[in-house]
PASEBA-1860 file (N, C-alpha, C; in nm, 3 decimals):
! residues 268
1> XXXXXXXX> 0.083/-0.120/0.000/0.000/0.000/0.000/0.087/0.126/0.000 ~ 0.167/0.140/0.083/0.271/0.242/0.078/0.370/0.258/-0.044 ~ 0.357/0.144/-0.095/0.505/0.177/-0.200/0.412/0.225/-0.305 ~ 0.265/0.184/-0.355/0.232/0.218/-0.468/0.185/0.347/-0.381 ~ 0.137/0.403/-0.330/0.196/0.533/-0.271/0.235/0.621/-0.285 ~ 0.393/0.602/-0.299/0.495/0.650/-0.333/0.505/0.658/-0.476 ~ 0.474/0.574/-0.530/0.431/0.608/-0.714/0.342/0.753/-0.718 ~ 0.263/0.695/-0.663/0.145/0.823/-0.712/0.159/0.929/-0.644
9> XXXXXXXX> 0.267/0.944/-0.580/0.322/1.074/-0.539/0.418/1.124/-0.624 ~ 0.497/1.027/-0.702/0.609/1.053/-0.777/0.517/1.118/-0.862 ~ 0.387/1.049/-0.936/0.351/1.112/-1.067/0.270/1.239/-1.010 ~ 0.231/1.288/-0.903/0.144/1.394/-0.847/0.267/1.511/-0.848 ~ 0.371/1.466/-0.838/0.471/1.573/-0.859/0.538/1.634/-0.971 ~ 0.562/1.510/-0.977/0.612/1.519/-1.198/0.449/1.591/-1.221 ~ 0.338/1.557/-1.220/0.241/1.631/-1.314/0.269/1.799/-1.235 ~ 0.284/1.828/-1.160/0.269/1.958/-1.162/0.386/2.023/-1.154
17> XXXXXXXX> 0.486/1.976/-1.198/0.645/2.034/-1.248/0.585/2.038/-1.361 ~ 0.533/1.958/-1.429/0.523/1.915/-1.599/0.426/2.070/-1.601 ~ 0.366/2.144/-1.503/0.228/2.229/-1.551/0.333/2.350/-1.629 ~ 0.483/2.374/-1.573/0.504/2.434/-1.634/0.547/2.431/-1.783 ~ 0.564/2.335/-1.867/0.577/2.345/-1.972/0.487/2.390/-2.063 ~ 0.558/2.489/-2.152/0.462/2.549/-2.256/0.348/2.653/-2.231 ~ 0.380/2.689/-2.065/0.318/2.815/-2.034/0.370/2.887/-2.027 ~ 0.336/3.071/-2.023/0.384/3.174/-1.976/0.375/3.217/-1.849
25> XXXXXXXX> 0.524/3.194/-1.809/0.492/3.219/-1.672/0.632/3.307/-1.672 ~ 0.681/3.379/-1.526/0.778/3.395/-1.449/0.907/3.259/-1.388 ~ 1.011/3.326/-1.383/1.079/3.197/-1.333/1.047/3.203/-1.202 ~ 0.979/3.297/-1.151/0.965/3.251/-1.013/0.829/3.182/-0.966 ~ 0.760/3.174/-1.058/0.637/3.065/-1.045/0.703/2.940/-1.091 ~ 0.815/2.982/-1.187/0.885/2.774/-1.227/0.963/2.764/-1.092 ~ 0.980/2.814/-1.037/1.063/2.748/-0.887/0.937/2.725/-0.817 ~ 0.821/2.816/-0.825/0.758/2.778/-0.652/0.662/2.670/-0.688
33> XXXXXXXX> 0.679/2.619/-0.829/0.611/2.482/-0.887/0.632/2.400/-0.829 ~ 0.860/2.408/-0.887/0.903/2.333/-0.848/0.929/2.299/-0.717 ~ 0.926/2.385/-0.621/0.962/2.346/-0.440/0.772/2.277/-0.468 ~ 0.693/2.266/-0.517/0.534/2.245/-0.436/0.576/2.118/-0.522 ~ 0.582/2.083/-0.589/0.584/1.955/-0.668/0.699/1.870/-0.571 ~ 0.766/1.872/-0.510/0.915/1.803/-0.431/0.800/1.771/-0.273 ~ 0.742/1.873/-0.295/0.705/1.886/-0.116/0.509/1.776/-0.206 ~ 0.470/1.785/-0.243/0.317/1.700/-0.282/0.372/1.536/-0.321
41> XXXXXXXX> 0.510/1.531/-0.378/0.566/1.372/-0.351/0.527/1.350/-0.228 ~ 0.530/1.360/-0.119/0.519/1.334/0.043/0.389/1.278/0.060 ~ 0.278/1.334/-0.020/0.170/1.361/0.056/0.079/1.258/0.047 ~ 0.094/1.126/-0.074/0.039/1.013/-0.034/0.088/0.899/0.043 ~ 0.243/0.903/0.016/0.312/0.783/0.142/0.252/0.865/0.281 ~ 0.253/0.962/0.334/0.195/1.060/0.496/0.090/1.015/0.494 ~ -0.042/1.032/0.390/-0.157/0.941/0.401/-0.176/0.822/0.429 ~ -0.128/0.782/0.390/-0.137/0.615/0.452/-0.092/0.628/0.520
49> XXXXXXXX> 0.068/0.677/0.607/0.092/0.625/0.740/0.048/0.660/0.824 ~ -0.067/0.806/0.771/-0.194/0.858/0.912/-0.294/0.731/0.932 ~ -0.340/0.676/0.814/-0.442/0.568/0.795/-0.413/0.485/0.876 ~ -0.252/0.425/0.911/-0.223/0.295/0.975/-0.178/0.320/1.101 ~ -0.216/0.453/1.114/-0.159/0.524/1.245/-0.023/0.443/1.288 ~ 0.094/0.540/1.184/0.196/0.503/1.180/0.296/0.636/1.184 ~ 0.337/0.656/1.306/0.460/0.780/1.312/0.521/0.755/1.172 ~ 0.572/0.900/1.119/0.681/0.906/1.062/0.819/0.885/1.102
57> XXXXXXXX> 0.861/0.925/1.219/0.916/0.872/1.328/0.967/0.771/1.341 ~ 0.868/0.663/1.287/0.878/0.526/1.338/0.879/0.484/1.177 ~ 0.911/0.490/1.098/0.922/0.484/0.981/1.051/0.462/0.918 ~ 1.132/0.545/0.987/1.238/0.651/0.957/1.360/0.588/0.987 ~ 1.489/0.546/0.940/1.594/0.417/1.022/1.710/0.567/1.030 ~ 1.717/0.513/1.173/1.756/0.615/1.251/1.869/0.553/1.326 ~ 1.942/0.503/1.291/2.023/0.383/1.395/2.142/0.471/1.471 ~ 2.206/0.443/1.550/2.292/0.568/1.608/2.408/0.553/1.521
65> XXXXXXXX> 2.463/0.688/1.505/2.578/0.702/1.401/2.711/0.800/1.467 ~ 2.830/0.753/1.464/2.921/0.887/1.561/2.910/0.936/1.457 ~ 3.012/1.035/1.533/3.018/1.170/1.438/3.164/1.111/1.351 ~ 3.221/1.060/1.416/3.352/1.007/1.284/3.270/0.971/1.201 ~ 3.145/0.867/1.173/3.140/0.830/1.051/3.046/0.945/0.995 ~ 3.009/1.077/1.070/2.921/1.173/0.970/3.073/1.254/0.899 ~ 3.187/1.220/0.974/3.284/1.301/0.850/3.320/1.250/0.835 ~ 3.321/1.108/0.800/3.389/1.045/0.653/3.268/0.976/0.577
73> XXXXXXXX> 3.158/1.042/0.613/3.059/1.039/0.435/3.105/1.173/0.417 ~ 3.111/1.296/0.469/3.149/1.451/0.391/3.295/1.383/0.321 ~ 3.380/1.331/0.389/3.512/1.327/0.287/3.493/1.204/0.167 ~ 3.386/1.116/0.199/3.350/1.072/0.096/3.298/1.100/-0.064 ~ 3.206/1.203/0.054/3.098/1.237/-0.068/3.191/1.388/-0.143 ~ 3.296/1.424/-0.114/3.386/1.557/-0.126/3.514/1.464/-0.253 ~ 3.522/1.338/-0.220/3.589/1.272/-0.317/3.578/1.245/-0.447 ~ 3.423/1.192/-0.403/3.325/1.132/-0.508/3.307/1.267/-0.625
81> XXXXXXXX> 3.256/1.408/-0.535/3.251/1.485/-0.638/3.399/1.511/-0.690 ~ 3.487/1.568/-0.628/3.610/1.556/-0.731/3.651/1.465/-0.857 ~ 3.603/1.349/-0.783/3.644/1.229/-0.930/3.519/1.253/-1.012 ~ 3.407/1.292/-1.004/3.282/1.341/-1.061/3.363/1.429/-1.151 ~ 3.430/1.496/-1.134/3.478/1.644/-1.199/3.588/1.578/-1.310 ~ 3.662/1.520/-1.246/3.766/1.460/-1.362/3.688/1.353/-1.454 ~ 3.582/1.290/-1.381/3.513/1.210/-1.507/3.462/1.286/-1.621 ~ 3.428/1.396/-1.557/3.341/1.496/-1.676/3.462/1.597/-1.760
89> XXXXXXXX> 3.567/1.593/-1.713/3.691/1.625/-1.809/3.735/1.534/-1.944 ~ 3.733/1.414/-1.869/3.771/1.289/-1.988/3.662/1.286/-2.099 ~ 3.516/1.273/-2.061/3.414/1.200/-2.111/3.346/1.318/-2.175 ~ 3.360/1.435/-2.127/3.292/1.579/-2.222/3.334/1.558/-2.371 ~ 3.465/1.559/-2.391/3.459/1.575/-2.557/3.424/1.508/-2.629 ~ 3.385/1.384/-2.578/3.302/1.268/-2.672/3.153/1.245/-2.666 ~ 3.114/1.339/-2.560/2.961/1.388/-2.558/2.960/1.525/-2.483 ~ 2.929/1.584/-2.615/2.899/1.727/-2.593/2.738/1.750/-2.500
97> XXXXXXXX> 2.793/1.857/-2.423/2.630/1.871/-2.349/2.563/1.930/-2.474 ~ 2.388/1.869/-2.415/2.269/1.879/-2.510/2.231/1.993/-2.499 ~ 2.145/2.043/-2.633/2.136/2.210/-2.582/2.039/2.214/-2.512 ~ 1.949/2.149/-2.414/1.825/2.131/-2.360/1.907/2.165/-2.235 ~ 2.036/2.114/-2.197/2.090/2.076/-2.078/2.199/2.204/-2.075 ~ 2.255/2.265/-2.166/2.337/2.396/-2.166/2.209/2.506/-2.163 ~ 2.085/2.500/-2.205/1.985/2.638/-2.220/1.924/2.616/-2.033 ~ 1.937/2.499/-1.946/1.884/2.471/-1.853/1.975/2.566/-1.726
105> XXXXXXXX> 2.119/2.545/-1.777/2.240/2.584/-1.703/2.230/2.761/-1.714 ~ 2.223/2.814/-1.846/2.214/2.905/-1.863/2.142/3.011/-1.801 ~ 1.983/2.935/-1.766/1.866/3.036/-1.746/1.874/3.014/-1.594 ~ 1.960/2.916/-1.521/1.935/2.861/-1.377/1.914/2.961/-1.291 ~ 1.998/3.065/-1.280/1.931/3.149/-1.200/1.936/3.294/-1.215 ~ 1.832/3.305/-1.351/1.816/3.428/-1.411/1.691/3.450/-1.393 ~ 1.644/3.423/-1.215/1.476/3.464/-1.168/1.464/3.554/-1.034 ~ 1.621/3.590/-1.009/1.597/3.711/-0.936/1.661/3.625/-0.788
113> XXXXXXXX> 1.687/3.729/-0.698/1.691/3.717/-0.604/1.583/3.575/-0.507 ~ 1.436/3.607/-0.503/1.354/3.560/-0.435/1.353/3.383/-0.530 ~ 1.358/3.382/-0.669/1.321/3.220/-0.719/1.487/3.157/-0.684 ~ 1.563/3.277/-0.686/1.694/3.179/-0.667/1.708/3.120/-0.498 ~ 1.686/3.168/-0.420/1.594/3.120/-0.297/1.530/2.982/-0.291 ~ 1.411/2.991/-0.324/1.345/2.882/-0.404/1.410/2.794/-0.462 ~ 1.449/2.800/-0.528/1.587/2.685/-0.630/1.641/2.618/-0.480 ~ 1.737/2.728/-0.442/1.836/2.642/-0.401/1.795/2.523/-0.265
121> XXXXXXXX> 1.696/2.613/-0.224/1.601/2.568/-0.098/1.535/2.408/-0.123 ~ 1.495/2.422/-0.225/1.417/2.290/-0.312/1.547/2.179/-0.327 ~ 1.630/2.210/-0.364/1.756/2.136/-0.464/1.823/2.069/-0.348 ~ 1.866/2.174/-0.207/1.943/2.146/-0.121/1.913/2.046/0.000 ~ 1.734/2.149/0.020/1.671/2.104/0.150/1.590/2.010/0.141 ~ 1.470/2.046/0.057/1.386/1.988/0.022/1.385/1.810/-0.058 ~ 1.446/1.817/-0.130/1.472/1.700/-0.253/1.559/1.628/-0.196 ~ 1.663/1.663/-0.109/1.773/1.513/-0.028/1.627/1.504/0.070
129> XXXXXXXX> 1.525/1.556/0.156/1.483/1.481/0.238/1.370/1.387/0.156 ~ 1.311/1.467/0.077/1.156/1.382/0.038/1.256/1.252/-0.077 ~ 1.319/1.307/-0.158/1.389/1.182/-0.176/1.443/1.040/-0.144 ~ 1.524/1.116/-0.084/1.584/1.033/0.053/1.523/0.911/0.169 ~ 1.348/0.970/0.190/1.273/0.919/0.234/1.210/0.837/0.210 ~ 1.153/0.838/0.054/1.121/0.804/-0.001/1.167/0.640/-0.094 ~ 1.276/0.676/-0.146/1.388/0.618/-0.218/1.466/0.520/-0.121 ~ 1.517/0.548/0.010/1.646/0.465/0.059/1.553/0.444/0.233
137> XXXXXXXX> 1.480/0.555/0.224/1.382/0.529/0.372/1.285/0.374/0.371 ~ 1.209/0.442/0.288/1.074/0.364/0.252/1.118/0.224/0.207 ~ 1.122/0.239/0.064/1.156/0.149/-0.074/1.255/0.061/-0.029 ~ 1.408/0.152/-0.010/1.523/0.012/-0.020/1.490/-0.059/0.130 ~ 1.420/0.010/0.216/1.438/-0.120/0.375/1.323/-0.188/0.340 ~ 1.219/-0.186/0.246/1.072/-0.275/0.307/1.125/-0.363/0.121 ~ 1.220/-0.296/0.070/1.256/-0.445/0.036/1.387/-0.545/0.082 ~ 1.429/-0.489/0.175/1.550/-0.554/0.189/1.473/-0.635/0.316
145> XXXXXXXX> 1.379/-0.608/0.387/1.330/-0.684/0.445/1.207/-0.800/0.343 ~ 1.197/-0.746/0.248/1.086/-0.838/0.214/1.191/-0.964/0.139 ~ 1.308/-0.907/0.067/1.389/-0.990/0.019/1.507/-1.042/0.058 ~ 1.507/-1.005/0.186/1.653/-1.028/0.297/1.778/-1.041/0.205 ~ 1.759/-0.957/0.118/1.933/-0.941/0.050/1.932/-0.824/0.029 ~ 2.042/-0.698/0.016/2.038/-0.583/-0.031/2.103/-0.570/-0.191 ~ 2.090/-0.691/-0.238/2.104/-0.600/-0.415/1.976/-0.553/-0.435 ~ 1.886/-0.638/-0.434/1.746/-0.590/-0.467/1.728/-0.465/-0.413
153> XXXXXXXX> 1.748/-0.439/-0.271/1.719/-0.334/-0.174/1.746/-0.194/-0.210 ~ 1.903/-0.235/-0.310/1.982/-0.134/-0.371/1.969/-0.068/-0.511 ~ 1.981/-0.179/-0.616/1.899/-0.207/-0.716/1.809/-0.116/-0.757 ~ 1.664/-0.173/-0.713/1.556/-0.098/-0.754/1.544/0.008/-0.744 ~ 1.534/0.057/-0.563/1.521/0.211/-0.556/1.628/0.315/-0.677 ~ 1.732/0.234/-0.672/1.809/0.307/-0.748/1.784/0.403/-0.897 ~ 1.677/0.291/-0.961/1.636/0.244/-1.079/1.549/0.369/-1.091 ~ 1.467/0.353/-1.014/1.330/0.409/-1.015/1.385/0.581/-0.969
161> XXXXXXXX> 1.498/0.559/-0.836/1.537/0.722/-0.857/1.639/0.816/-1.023 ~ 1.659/0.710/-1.036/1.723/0.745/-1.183/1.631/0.776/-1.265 ~ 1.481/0.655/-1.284/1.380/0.730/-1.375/1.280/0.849/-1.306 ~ 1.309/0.925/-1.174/1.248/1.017/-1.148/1.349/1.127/-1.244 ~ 1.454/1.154/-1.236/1.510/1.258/-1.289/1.514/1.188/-1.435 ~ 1.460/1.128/-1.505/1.493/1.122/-1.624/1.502/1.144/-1.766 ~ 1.458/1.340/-1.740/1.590/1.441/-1.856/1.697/1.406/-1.857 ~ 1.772/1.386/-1.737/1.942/1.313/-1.771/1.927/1.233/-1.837
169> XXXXXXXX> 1.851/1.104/-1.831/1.871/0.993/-1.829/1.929/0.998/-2.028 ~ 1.879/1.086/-2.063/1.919/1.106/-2.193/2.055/1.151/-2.269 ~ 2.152/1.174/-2.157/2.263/1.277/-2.189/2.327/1.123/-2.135 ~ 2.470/1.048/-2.192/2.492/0.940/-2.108/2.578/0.985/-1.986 ~ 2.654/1.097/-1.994/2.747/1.120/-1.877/2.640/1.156/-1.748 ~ 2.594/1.201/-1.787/2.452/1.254/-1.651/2.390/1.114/-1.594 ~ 2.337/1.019/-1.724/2.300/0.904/-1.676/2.411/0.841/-1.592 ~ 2.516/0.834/-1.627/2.636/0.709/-1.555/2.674/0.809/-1.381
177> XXXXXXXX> 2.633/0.951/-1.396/2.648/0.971/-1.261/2.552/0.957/-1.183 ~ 2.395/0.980/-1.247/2.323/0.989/-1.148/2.301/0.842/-1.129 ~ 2.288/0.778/-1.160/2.300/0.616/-1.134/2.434/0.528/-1.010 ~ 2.524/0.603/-1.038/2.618/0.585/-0.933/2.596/0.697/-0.773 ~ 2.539/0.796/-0.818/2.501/0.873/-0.729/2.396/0.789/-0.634 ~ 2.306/0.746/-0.688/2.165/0.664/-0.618/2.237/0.506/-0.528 ~ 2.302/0.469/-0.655/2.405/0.323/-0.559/2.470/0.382/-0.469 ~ 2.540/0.462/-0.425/2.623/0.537/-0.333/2.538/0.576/-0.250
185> XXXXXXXX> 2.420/0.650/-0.264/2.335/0.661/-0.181/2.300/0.520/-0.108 ~ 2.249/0.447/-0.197/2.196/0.331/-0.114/2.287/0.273/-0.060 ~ 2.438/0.266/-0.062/2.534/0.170/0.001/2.571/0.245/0.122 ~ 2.552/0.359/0.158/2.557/0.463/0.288/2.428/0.388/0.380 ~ 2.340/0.404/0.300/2.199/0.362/0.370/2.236/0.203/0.455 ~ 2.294/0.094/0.364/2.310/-0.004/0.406/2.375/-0.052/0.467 ~ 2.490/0.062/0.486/2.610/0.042/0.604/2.598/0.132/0.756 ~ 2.510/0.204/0.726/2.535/0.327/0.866/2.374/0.282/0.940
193> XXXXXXXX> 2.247/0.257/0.831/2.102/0.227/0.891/2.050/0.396/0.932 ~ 2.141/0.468/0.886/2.021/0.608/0.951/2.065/0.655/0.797 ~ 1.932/0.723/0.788/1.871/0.786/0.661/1.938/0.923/0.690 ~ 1.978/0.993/0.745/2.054/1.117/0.786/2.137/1.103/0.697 ~ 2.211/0.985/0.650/2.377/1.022/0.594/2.329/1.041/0.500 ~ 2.251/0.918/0.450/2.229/0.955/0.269/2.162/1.056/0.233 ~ 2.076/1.171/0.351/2.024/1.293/0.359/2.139/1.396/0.316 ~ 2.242/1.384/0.356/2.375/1.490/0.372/2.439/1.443/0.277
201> XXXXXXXX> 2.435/1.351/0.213/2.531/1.331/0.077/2.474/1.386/-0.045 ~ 2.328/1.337/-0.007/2.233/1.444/-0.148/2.223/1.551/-0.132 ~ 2.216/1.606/-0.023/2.227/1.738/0.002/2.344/1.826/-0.055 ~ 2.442/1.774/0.004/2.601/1.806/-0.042/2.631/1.750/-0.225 ~ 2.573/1.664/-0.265/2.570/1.683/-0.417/2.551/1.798/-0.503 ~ 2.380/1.808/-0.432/2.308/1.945/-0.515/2.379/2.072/-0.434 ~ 2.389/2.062/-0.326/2.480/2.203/-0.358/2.620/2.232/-0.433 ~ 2.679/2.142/-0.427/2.816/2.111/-0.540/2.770/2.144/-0.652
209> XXXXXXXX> 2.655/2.089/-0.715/2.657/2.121/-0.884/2.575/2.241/-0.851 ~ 2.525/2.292/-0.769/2.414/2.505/-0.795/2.527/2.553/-0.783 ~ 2.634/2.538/-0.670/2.715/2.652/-0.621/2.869/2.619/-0.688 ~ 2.856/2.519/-0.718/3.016/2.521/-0.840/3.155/2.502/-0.774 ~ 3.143/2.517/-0.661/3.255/2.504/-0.549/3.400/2.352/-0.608 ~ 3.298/2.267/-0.641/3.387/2.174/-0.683/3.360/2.076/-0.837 ~ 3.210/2.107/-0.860/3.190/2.074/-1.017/3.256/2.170/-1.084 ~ 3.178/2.281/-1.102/3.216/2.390/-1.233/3.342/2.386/-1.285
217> XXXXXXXX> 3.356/2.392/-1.407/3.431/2.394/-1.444/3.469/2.504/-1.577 ~ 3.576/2.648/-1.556/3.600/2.732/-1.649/3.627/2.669/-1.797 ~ 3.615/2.725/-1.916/3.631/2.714/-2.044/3.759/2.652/-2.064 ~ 3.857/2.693/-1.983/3.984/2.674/-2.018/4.007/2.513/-1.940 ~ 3.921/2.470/-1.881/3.952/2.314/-1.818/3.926/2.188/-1.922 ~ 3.973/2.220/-1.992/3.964/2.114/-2.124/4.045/1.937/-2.095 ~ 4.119/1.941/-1.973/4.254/1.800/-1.963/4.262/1.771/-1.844 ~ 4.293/1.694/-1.788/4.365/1.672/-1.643/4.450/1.731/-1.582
225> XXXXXXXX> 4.532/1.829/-1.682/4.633/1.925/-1.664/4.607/2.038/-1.647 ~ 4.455/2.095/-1.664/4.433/2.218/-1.666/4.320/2.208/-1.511 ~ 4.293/2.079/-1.510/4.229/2.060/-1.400/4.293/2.077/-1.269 ~ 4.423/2.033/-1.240/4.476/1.991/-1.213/4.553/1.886/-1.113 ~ 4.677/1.808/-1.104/4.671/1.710/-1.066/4.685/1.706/-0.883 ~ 4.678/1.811/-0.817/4.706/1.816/-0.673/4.508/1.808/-0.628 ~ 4.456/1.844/-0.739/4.291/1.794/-0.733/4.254/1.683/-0.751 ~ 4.295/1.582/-0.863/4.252/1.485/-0.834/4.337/1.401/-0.756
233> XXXXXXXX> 4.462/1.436/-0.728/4.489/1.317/-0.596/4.422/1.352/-0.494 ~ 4.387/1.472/-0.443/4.324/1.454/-0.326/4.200/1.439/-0.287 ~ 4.138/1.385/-0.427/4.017/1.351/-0.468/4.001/1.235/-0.444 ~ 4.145/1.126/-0.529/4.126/1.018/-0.503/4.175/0.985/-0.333 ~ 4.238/1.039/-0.254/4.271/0.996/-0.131/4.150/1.026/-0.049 ~ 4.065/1.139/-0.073/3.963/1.145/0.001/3.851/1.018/-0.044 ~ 3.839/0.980/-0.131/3.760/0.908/-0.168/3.804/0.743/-0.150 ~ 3.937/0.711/-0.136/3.956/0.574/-0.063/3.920/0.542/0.078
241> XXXXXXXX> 3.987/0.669/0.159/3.969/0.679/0.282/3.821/0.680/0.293 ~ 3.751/0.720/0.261/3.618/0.715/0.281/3.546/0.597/0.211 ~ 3.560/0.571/0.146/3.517/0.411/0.093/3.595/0.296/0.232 ~ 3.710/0.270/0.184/3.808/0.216/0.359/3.687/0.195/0.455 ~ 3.679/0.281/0.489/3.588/0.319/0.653/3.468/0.278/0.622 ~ 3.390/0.324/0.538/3.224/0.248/0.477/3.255/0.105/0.475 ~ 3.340/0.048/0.366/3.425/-0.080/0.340/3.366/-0.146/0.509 ~ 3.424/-0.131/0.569/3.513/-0.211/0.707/3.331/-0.253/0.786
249> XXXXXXXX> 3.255/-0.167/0.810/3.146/-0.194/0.860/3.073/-0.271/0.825 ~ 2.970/-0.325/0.900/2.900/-0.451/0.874/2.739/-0.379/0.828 ~ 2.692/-0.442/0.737/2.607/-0.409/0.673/2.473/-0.379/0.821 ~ 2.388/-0.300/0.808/2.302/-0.196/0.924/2.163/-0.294/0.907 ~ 2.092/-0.328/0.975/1.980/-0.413/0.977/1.890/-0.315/1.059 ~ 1.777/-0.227/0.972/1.668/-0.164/1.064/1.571/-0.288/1.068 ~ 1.534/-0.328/1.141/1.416/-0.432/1.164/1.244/-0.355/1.213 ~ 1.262/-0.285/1.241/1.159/-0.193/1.252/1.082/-0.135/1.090
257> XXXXXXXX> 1.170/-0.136/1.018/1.088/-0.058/0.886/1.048/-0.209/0.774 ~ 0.930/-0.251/0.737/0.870/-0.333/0.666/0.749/-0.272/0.633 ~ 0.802/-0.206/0.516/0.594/-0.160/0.479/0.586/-0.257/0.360 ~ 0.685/-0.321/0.343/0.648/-0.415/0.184/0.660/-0.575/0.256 ~ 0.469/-0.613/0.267/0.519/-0.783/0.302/0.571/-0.887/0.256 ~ 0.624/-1.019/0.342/0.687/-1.094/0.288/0.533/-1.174/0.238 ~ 0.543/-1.283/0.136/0.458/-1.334/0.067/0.358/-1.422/0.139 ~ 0.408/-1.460/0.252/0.355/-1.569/0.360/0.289/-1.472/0.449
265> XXXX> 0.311/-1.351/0.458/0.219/-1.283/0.543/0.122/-1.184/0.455 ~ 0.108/-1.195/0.289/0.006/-1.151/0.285/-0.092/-1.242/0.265 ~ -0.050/-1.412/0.261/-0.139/-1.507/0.217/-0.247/-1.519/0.388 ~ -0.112/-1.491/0.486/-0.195/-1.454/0.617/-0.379/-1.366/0.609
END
């Protein structure tokens, strides 16, 4: 009941992102679409768990986490984008960005003060939690309990978060990250058990690619040489060390979250 749910929240959102196409509007009605469309995903998985009088709370895998391992997902996820950056050095000249995806970059935040607000609020705050919740909360634990293995667990949600954004899915360098982005997500989820980390890694994504800090890349970054190489080693050292440490832990078992039954208890 909950997971199809979560569908018809996905499409209750996509339809009213989609309202803006082909209207005249302001960019600041296409942001406050877009923050209402991120925030109305929520609103049929919340229905049902009022129905089953079911905390969100209690939903939610929350397992205790130190704080060493909340900074080595930041030096993880600080790696990941660096080697993100050198992948998109190598792999740009053999796929040029689409002009759908350069006119997208262009107009991003040419809506003023108040929609750029909006944007970033949606991108940063909004979309790692309802995502997050959704995707690695919900989905990957009530199947990793329904299928007591985590490829499936990992797998699918993955799948399905890849075909929520899927304008990339058309560009292949966008596809091969956001797809590794979602597995990375889910392999945080499956090693730590609190939905917080993989909250702060999506979080820390989308602000990397709005604010440019470590994606962007000037005209003149055409090589590895112009990139340069004291960046990606410490790209790749941040990013072992932080794999290492994920590596070493034993996979996180929430036993509390099952909204997807096993087959013997719906024949119950």
């Amino acid at each position: 009941m909950v997971a199809s749910s979560m569908f018809i929240g996905l499409f209750v959102g996509l339809s009213l992102q989609s309202m803006i196409s082909g209207m005249e509007n302001t960019a600041l009605l296409d942001r406050i679409i877009m923050f209402l469309g991120e925030v109305a995903i929520l609103v049929p998985p919340l229905f049902i768990l009022s129905q089953r009088k079911v905390a969100l709370i209690d939903v939610l895998p929350l397992q205790k986490v130190s704080l060493v391992t909340v900074a080595m997902s930041v030096l993880l996820v600080a790696g990941v984008i660096g080697l993100v950056s050198v992948f998109e050095v190598i792999i740009l000249p053999y796929f040029p960005l689409p002009e759908f995806l350069q006119q997208m970059d262009e107009t991003l935040f040419d809506g003023g003060l108040l929609a750029n607000v909006i944007l970033i609020s949606a991108a940063v705050i909004v979309a790692p939690f309802v995502e997050e919740f959704l995707f690695r909360g919900l989905l990957q634990q009530s199947l990793f309990y329904h299928y007591g293995s985590v490829v499936p667990a990992m797998v699918i949600p993955t799948i399905i978060f890849a075909l929520f954004h899927v304008g990339y899915l058309f560009y292949f360098p966008a596809m091969v990250e956001l797809i590794a982005l979602g597995l990375l997500l889910a392999w945080l989820m499956t090693k730590t058990g609190n939905i917080l980390i993989p909250m702060l890694t999506h979080a820390l994504f989308n602000f990397s690619a709005f604010s440019g800090l470590f994606m962007s890349m000037d005209e003149g970054t055409s090589t590895l040489a112009d990139l340069g190489w004291i960046w990606i080693i410490v790209s790749t050292v941040l990013f072992i060390v932080g794999w290492i440490y994920f590596r070493s832990m034993k996979t996180a078992v929430c036993d509390g979250v099952y909204l997807i039954p096993q087959p013997h208890e719906v024949d119950q």
